[in-house]
MIDOSE-1310 file (N, C-alpha, C; in nm, 2 decimals, decimal comma, always signed):
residues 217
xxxx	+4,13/-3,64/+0,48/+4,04/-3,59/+0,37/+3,97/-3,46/+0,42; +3,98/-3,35/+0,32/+3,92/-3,21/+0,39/+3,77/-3,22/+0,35; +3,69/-3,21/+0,43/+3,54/-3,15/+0,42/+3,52/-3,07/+0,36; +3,44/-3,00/+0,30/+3,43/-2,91/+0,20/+3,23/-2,79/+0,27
xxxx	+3,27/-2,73/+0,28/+3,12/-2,66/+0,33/+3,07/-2,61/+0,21; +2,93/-2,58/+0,24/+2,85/-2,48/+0,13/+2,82/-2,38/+0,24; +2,87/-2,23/+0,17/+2,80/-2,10/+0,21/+2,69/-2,09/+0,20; +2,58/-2,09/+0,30/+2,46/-2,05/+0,33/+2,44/-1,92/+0,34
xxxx	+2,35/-1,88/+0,20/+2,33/-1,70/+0,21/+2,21/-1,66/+0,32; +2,26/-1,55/+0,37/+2,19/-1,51/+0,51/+2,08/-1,47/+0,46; +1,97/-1,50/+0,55/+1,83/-1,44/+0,54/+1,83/-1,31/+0,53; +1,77/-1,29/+0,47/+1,68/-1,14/+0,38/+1,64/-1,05/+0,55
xxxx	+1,64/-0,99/+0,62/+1,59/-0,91/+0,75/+1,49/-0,81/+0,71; +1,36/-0,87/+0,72/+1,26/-0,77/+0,67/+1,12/-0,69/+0,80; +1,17/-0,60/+0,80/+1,09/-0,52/+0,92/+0,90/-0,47/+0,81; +0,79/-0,51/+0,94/+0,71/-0,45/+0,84/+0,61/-0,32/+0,92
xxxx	+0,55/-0,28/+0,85/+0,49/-0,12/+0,92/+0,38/-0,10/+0,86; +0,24/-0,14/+0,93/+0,10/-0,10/+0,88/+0,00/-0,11/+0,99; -0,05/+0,02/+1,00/-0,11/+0,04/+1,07/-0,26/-0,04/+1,13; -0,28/-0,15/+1,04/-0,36/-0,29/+1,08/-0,29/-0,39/+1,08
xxxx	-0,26/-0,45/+1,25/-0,23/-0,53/+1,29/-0,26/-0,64/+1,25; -0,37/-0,73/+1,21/-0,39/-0,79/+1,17/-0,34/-0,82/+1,00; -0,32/-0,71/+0,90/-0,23/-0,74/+0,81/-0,12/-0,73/+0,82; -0,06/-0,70/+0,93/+0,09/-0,70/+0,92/+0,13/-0,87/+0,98
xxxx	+0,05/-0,92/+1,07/+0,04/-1,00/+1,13/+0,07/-1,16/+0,99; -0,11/-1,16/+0,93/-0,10/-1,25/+0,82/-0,02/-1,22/+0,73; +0,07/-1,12/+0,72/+0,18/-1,09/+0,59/+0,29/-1,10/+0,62; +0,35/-1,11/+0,78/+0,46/-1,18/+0,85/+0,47/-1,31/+0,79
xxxx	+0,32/-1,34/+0,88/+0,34/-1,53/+0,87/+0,33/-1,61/+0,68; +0,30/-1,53/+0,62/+0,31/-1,54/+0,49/+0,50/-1,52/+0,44; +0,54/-1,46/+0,47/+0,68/-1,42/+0,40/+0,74/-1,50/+0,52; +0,72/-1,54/+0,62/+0,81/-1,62/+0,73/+0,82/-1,77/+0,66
xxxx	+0,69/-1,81/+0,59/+0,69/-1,92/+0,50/+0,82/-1,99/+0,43; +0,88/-1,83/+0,39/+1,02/-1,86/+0,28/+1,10/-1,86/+0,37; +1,22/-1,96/+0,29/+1,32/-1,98/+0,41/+1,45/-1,86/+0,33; +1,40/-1,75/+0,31/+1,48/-1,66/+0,24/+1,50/-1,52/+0,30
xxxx	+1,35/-1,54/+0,39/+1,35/-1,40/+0,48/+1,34/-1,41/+0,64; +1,37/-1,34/+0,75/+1,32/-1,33/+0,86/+1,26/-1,22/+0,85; +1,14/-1,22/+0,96/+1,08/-1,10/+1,01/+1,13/-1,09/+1,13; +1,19/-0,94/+1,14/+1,26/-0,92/+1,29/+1,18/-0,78/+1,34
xxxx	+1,02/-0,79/+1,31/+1,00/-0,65/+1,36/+0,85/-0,61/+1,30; +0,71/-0,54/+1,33/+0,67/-0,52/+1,34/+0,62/-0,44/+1,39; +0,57/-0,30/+1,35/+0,51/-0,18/+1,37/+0,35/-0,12/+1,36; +0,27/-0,06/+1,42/+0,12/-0,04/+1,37/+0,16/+0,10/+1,34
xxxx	+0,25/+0,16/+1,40/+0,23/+0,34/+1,42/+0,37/+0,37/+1,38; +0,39/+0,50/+1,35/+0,52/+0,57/+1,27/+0,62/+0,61/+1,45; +0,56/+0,58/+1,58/+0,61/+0,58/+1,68/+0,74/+0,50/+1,73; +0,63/+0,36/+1,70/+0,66/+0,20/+1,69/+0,78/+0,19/+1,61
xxxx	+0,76/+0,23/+1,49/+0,84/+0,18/+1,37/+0,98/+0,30/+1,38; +0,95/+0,39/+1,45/+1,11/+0,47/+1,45/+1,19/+0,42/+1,57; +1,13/+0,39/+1,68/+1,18/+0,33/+1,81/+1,19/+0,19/+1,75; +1,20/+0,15/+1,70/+1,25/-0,03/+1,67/+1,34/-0,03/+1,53
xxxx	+1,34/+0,07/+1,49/+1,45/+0,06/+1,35/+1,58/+0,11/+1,42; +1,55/+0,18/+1,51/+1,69/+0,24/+1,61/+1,77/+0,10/+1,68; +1,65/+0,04/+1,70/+1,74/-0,12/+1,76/+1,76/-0,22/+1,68; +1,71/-0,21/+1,57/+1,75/-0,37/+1,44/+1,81/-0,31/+1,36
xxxx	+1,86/-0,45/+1,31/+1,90/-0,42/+1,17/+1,88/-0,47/+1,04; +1,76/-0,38/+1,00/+1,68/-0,42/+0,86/+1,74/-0,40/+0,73; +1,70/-0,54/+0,66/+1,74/-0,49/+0,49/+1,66/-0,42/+0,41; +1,55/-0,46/+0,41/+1,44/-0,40/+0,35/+1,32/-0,37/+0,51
xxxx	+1,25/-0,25/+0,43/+1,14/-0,17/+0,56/+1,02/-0,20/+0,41; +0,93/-0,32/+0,50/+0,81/-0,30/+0,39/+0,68/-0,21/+0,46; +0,65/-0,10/+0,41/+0,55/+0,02/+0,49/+0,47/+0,01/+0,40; +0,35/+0,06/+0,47/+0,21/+0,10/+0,42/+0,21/+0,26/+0,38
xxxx	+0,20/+0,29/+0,24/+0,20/+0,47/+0,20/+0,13/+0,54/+0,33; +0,05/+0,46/+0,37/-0,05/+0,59/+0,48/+0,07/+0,64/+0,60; +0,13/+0,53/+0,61/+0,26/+0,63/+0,71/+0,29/+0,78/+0,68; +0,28/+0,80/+0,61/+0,41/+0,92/+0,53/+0,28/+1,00/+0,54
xxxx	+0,16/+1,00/+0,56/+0,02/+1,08/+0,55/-0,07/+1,09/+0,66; -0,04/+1,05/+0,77/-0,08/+1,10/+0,94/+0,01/+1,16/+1,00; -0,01/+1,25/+0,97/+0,00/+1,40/+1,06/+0,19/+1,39/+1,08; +0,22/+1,29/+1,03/+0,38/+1,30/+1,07/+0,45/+1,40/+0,94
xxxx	+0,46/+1,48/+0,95/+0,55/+1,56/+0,80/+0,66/+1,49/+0,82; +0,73/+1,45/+0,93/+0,91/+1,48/+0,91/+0,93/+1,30/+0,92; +0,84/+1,23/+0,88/+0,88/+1,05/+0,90/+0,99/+1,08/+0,82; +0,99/+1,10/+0,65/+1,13/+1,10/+0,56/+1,20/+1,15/+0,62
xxxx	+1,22/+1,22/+0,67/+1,36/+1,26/+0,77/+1,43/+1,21/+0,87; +1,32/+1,17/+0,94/+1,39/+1,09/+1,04/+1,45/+0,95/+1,00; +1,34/+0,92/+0,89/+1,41/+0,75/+0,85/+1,52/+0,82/+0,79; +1,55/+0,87/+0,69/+1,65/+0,92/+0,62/+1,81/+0,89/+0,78
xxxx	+1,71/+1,00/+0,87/+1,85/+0,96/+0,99/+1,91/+0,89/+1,01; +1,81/+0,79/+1,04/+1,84/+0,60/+1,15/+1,86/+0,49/+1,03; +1,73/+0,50/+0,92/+1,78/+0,40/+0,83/+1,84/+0,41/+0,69; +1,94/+0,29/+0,70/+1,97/+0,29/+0,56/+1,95/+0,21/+0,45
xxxx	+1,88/+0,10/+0,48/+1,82/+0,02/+0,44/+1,71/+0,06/+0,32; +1,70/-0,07/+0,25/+1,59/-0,04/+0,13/+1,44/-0,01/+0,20; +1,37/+0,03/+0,09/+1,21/+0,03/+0,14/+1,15/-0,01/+0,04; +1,06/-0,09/+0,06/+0,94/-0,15/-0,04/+0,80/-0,07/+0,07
xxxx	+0,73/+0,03/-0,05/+0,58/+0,06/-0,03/+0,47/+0,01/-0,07; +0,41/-0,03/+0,06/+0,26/-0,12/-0,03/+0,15/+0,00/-0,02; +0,08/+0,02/-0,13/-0,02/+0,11/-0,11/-0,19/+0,04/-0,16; -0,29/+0,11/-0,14/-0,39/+0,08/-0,16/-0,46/+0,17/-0,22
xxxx	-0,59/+0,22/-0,19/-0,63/+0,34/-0,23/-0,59/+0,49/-0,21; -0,54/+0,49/-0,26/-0,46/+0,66/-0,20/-0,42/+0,71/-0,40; -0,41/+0,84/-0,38/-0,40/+0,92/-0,49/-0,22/+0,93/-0,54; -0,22/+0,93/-0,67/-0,10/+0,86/-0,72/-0,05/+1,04/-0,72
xxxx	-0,07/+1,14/-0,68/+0,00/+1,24/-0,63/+0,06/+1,22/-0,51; +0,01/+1,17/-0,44/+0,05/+1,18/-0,33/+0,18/+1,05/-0,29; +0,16/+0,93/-0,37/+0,27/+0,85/-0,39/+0,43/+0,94/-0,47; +0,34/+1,03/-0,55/+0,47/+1,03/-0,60/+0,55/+1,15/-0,54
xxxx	+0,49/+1,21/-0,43/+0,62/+1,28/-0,40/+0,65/+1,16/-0,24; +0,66/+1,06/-0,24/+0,71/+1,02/-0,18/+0,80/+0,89/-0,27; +0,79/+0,90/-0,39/+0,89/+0,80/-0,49/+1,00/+0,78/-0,49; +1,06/+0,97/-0,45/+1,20/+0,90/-0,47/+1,23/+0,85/-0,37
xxxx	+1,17/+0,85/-0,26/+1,23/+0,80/-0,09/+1,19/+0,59/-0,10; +1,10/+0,56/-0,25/+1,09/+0,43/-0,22/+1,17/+0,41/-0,31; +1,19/+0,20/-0,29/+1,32/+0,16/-0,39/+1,18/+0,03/-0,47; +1,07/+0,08/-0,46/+0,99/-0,03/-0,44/+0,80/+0,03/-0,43
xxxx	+0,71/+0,02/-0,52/+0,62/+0,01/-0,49/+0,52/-0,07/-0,50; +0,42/-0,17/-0,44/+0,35/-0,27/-0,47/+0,21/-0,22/-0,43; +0,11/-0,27/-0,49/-0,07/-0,22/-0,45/-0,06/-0,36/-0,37; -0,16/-0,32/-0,29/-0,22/-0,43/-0,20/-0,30/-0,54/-0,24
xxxx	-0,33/-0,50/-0,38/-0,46/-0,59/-0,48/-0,32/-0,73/-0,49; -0,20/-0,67/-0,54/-0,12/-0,76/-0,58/-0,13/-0,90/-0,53; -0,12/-1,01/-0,60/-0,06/-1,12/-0,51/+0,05/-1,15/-0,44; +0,07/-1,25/-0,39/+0,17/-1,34/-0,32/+0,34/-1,32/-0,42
xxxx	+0,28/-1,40/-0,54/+0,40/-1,41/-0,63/+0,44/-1,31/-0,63; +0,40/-1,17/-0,65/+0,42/-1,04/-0,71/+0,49/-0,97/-0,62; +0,43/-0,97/-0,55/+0,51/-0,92/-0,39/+0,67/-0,99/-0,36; +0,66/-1,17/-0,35/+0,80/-1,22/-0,35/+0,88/-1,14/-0,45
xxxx	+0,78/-1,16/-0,56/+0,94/-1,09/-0,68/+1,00/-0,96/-0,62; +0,89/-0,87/-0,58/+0,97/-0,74/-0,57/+1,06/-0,74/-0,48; +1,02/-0,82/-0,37/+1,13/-0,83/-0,26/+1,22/-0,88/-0,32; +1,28/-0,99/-0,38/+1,39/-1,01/-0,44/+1,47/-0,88/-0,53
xxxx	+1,38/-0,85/-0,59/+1,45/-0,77/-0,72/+1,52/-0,67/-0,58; +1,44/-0,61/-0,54/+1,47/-0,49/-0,42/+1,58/-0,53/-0,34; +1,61/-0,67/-0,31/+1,75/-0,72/-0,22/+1,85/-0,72/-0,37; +1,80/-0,78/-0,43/+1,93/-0,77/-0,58/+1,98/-0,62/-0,62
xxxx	+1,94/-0,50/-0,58/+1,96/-0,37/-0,57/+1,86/-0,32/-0,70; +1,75/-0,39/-0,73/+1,69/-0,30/-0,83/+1,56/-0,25/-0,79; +1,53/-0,11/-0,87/+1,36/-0,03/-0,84/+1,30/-0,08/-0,90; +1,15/-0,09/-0,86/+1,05/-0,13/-0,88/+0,97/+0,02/-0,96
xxxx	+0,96/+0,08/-1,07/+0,92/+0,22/-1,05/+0,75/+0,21/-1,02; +0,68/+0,33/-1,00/+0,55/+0,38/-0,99/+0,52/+0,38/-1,10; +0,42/+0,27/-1,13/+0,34/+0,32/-1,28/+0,16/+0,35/-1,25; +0,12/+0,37/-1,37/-0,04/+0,37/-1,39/-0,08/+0,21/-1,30
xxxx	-0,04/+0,14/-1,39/-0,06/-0,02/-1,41/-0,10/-0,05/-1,23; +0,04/-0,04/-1,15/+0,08/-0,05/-1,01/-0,06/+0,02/-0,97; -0,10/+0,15/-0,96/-0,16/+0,20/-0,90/-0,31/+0,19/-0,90; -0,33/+0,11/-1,07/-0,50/+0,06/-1,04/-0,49/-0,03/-1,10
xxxx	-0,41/-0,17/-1,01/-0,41/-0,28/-1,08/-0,50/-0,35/-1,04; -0,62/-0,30/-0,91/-0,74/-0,37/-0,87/-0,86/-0,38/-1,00; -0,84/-0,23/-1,09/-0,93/-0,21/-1,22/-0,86/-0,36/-1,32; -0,76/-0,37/-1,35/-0,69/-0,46/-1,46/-0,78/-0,52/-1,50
xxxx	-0,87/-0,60/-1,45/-0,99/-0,72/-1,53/-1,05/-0,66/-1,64; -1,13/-0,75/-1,72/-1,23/-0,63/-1,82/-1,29/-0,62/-1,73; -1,35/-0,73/-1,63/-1,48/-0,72/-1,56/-1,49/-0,59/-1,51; -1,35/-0,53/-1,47/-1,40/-0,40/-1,37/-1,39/-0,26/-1,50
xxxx	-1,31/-0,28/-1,62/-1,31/-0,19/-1,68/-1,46/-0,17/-1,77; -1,56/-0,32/-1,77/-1,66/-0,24/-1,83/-1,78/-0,22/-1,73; -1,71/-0,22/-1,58/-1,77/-0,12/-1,52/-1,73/+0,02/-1,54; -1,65/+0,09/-1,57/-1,57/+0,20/-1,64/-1,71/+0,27/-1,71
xxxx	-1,72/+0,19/-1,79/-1,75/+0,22/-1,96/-1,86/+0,24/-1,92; -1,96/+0,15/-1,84/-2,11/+0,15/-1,82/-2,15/+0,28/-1,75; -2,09/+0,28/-1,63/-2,17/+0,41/-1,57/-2,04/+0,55/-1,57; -1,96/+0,57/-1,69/-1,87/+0,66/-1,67/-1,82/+0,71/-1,57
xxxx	-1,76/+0,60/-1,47/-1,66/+0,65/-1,36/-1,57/+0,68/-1,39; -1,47/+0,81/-1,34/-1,36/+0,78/-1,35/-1,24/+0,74/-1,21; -1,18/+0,71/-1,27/-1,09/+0,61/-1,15/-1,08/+0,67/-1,05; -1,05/+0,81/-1,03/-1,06/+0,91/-0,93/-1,20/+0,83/-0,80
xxxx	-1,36/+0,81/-0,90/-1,45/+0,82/-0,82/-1,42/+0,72/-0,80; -1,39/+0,58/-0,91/-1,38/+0,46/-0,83/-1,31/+0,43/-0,67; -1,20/+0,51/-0,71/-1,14/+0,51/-0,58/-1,22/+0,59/-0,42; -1,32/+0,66/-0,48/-1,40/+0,73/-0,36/-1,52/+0,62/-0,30
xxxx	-1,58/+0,55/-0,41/-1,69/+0,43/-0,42/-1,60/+0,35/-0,30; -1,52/+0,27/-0,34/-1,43/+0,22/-0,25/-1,38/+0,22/-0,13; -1,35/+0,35/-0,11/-1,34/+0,41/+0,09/-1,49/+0,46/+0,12; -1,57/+0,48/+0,07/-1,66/+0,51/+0,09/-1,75/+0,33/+0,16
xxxx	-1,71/+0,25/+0,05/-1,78/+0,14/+0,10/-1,70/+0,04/+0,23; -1,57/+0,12/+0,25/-1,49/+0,09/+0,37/-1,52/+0,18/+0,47; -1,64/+0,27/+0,49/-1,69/+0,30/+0,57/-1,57/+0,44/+0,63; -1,52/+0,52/+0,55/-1,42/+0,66/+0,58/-1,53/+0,72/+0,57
xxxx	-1,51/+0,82/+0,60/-1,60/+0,98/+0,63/-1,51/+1,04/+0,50; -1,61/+1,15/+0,49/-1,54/+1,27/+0,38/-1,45/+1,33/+0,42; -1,41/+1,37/+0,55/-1,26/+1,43/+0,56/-1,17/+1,29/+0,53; -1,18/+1,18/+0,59/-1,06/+1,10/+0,61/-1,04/+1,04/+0,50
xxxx	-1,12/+1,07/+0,37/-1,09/+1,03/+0,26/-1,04/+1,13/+0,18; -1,08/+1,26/+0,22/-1,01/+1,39/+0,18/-0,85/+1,39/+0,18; -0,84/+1,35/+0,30/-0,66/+1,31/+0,38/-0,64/+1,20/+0,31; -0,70/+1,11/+0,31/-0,62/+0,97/+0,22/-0,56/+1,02/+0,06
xxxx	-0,66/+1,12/-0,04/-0,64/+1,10/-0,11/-0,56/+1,24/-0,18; -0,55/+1,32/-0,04/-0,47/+1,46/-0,04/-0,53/+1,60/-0,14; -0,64/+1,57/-0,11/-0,81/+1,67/-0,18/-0,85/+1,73/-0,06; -0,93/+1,82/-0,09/-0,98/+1,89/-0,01/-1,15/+1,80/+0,03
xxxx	-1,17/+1,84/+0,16/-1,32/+1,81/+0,15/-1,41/+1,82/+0,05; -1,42/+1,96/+0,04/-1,52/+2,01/-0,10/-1,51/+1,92/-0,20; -1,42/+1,90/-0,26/-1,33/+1,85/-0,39/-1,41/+1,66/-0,34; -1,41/+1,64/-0,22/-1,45/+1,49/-0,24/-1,65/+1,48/-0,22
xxxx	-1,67/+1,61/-0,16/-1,81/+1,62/-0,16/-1,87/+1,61/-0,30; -1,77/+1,65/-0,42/-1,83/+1,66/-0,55/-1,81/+1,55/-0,60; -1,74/+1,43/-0,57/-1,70/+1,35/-0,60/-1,85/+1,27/-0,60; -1,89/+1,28/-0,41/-1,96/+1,22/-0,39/-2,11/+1,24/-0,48
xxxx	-2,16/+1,41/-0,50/-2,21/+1,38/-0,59/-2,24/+1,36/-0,72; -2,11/+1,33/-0,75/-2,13/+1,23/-0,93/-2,12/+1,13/-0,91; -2,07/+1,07/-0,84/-2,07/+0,91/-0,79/-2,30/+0,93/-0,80; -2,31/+0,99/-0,70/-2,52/+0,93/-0,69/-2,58/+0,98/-0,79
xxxx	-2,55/+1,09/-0,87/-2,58/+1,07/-0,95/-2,60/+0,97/-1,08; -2,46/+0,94/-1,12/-2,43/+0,84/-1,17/-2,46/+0,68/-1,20; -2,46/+0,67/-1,05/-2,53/+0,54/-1,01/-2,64/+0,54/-0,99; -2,71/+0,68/-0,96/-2,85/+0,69/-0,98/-2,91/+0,63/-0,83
xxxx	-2,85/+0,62/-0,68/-2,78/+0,57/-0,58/-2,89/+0,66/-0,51; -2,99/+0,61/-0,40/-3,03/+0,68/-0,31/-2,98/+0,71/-0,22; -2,89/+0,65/-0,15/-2,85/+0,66/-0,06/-2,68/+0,62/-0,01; -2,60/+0,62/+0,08/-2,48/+0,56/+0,09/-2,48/+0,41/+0,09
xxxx	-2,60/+0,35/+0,16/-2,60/+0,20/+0,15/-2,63/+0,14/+0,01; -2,69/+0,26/-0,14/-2,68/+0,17/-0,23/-2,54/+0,22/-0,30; -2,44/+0,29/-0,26/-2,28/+0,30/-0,31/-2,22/+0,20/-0,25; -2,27/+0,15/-0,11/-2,17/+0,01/-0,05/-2,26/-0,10/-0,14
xxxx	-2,33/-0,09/-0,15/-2,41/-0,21/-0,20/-2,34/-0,24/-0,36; -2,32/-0,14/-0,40/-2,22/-0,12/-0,54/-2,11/-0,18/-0,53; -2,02/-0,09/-0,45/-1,89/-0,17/-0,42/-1,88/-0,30/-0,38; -1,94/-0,34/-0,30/-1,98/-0,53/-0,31/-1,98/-0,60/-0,39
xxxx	-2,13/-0,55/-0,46/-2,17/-0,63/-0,61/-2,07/-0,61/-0,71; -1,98/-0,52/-0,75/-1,87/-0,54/-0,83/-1,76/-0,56/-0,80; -1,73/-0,60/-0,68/-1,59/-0,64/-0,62/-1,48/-0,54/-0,63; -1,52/-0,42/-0,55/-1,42/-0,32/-0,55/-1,38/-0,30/-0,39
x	-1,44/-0,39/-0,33/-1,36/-0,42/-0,21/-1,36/-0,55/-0,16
């Protein structure tokens, strides 16, 4: 009598790259959960992550946008060299100019606000060969509640500042928010003051004190 097997489809090979250890860490052991993927790899720096893609072999590269925006100009290039693999980008607060000249190099982009579920899907769709495109939605899907949109409405922010209120209550300096968001200093100094005026804000502790009380971090 012949035996008959079932083909077991191979794990998913997923490398990840963000420069806090600690979330690359709990978002391993999260995706290691499924019995659909391995993690064979882990990166904090665009150093790390080019010296270890030279030795594996990844299906998908899940990165943090801020890679592509410390001081490395030529990352696209080099990955372009070594990998061929897909890429899923998680981003966070960063300016949707500056995502999108790195769009067409992603197959995949996800906000960090996203959940669990939302994240699985795209990794699947992204192994099934499909893009995920860049929308509005993706990029301030932390705003999506009403709760935060009639913060909007109340003290006329716009998303731009929301996004400054934000790194601002993550404790960045005006240049390195200048760099996150690909503005100039000046350009975020003015930011800063319509943000106090606005909020009517003595100080930086009542902008973090903001960001708190409305859950924008």
């Amino acid at each position: 009598m012949l035996k008959t097997t079932v083909a077991m489809n191979p794990k998913v090979n997923l490398f990840l790259a963000d420069s806090y250890q600690l979330f690359a860490e709990g978002l391993s052991m999260m995706l290691a959960l499924s019995d659909n993927f391995q993690i064979i790899g882990i990166a904090n720096n665009n150093r790390d992550l080019i010296n270890s893609l030279q030795k594996s072999t990844c299906d998908i590269l899940i990165i943090d946008a801020n890679f592509f925006f410390q001081g490395d100009a030529t990352l696209q290039k080099k990955l372009k060299d070594i990998y061929t693999g897909k890429i899923l980008i998680l981003h966070d607060s960063i300016a949707a100019s500056c995502l999108k000249k790195i769009s067409a190099f992603a197959d995949c982009f996800v906000s960090k606000c996203s959940n669990q579920h939302y994240l699985l899907e795209c990794i699947n769709k992204v192994n099934n060969g499909m893009k995920v495109k860049l929308t509005k939605e993706s990029l301030f899907s932390s705003l999506s509640t009403e709760y935060q949109h009639e913060l909007v409405a109340r003290y006329s922010l716009t998303t731009r500042e929301l996004e400054v209120i934000r790194l601002i209550a993550l404790e960045f300096l005006s240049a390195e928010i200048a760099e996150k968001l690909c503005v100039s200093e000046f350009t975020v100094d003015t930011y800063r003051k319509n943000i106090t005026r606005k909020l009517n804000a003595r100080n930086v502790a009542s902008i973090v004190n903001f960001a708190h009380r409305w859950q924008l971090v």
